[in-house]
Backbone bond lengths (Angstrom), bond angles and torsions (degrees), N, CA, C in turn:
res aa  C-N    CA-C-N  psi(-1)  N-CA   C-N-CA  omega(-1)  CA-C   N-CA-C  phi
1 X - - - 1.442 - - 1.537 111.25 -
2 X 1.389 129.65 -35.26 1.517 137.70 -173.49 1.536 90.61 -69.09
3 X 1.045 133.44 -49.44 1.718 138.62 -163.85 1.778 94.74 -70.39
4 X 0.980 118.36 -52.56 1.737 128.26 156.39 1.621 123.17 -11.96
5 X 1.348 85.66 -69.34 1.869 130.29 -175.42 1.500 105.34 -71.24
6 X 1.507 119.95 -40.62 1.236 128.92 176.01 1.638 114.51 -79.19
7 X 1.161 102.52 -33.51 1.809 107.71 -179.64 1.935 100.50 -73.23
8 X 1.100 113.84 -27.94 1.666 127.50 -177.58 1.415 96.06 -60.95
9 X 1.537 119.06 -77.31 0.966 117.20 -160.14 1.413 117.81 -65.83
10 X 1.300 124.78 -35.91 1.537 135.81 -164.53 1.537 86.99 -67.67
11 X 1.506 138.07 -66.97 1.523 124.81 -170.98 1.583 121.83 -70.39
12 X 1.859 114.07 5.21 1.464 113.14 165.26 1.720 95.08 -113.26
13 X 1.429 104.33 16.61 2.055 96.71 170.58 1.534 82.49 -112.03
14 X 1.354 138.78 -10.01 1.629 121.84 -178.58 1.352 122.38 -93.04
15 X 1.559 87.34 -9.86 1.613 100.65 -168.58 1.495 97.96 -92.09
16 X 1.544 107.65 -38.23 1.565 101.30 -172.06 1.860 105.32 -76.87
17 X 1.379 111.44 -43.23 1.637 100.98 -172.17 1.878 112.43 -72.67
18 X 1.378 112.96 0.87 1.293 127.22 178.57 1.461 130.71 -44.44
19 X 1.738 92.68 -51.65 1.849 104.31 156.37 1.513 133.25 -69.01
20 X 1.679 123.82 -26.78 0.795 122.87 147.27 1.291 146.15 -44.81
21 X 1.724 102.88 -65.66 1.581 122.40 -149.78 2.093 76.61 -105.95
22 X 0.782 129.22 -72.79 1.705 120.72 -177.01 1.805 84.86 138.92
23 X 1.361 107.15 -135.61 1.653 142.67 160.64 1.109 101.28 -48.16
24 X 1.214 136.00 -66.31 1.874 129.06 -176.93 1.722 104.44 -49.91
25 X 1.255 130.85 -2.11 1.317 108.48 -173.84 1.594 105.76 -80.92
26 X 1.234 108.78 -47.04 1.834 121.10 163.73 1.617 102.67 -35.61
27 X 1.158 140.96 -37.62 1.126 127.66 -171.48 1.846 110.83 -103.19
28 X 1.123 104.67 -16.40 1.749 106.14 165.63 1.345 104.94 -81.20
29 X 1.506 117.70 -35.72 1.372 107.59 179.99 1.468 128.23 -67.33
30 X 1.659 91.32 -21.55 1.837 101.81 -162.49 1.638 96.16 -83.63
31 X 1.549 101.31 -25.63 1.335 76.20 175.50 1.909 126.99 -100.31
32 X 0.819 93.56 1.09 1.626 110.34 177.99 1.898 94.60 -72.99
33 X 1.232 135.68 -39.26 1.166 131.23 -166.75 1.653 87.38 -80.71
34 X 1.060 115.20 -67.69 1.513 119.61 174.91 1.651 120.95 7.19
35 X 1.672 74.87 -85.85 1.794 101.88 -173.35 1.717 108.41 -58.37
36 X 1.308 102.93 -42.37 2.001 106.85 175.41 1.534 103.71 -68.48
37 X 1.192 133.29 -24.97 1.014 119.39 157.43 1.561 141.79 -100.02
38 X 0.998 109.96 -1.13 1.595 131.96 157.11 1.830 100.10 -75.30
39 X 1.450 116.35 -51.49 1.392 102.18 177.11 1.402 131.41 -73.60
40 X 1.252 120.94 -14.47 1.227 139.12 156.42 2.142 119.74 -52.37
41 X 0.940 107.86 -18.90 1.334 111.94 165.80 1.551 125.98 -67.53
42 X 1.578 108.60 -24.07 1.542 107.36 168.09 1.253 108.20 -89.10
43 X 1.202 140.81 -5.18 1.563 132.41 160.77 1.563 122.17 -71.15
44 X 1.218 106.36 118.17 1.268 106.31 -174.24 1.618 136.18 -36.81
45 X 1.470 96.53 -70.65 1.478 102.95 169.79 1.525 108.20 -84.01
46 X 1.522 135.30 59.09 1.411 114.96 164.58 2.077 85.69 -165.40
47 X 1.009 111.66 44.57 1.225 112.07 -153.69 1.837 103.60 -119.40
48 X 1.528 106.43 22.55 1.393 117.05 157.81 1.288 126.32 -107.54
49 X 1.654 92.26 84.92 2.081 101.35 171.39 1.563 117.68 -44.70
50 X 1.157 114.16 -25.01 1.283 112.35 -155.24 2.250 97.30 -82.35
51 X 0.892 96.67 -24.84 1.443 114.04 174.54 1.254 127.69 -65.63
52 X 1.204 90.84 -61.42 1.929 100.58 165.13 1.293 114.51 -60.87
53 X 1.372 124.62 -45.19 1.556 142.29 153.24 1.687 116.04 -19.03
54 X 0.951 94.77 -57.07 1.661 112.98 -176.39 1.372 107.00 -92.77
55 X 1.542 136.18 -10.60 1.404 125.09 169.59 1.526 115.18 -93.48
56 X 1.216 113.19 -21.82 1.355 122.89 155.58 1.567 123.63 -67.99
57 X 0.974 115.87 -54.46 1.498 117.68 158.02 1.567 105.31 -23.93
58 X 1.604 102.14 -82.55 1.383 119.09 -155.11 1.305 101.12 -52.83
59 X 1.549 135.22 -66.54 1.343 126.29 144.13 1.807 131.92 24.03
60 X 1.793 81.64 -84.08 1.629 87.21 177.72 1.252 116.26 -68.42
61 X 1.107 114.98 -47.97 1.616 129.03 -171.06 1.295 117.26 -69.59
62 X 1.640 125.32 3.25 1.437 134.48 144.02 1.211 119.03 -84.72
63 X 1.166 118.33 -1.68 1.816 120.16 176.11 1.415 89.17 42.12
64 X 1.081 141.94 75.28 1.614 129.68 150.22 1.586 93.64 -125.41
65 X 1.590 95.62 164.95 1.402 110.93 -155.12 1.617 87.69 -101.91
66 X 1.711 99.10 147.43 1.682 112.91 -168.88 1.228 102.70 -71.24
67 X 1.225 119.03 106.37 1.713 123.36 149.32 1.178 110.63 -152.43
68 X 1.559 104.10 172.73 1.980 98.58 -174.02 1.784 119.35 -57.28
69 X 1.775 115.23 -42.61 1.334 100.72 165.43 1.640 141.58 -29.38
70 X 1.978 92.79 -46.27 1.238 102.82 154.00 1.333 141.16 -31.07
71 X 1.923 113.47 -71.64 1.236 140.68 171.09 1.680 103.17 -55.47
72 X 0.938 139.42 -30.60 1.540 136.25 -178.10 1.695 109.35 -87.99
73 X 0.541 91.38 -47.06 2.271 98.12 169.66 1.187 97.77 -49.25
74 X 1.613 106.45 -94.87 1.902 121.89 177.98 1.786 105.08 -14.00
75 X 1.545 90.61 -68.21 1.415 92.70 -162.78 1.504 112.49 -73.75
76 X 1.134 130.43 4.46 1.433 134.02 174.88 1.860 106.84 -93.73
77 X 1.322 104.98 -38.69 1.334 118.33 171.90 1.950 112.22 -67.57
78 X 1.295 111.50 -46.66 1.117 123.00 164.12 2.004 124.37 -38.77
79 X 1.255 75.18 -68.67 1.968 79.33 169.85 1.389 99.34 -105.57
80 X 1.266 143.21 80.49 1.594 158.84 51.09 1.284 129.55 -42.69
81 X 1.701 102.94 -57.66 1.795 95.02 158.65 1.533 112.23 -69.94
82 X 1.307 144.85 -45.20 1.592 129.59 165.53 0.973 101.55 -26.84
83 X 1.310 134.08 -81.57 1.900 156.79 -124.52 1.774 91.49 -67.01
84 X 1.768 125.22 -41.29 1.345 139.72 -138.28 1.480 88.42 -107.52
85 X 1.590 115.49 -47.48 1.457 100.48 -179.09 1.476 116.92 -88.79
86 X 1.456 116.97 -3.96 1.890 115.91 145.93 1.246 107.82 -58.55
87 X 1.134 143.83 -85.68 1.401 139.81 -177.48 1.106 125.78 -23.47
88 X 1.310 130.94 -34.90 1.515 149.75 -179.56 1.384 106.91 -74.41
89 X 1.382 112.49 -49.61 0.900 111.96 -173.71 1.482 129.70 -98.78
90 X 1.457 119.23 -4.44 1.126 130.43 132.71 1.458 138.33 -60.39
91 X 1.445 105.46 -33.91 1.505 122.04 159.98 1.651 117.91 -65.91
92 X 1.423 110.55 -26.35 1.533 112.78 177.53 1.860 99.86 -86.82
93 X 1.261 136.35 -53.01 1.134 133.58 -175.10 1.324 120.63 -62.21
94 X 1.782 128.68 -29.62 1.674 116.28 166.08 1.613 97.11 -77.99
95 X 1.597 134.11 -26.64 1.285 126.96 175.90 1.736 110.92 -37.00
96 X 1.430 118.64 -42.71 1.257 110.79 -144.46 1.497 87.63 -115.36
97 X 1.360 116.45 -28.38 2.038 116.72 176.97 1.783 96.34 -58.17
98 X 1.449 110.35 -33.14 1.642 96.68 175.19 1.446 128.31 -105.37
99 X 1.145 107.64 17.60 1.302 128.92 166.14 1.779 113.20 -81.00
């Protein structure tokens, strides 16, 4: 959900530095998400890049426009696929402990 939250804000920080900075704002932004999320790896409990990685993705790659409706869909869709690949994968691990 933070990778979610992060894809939100980075395309309403591109939209706002857009009139200013032009085309370079995509690249101040990309890297400002970057570094907060590269620094986020020494925190204990929040210390899956690969997550935030993929909520930004998912984010962009819905082309939907940043607002909370947004963030509540994604993220409802989000932990459905979580919720589906726990099950699976709990369903695959007593599969093979009783095997």
């Amino acid at each position: 959900m933070l990778g979610l939250a992060l894809g939100i804000g980075a395309s309403l920080a591109i939209a706002m530095l857009m009139p200013k900075f032009g085309v370079a704002s995509i690249a101040i932004v990309v890297f400002a998400v970057a570094t907060i999320v590269m620094s986020l790896r020494v925190v204990p409990i929040a210390n899956n890049i690969l997550s935030y990685f993929l909520g930004l993705i998912g984010y962009f790659a819905s082309r939907q426009e940043a607002a909370l409706s947004t963030f509540v869909l994604l993220g409802a869709t989000f932990a459905l696929g979580s919720f589906a690949a726990w099950i699976a994968n709990t369903i695959q691990s007593r599969l093979i402990r009783a095997a």
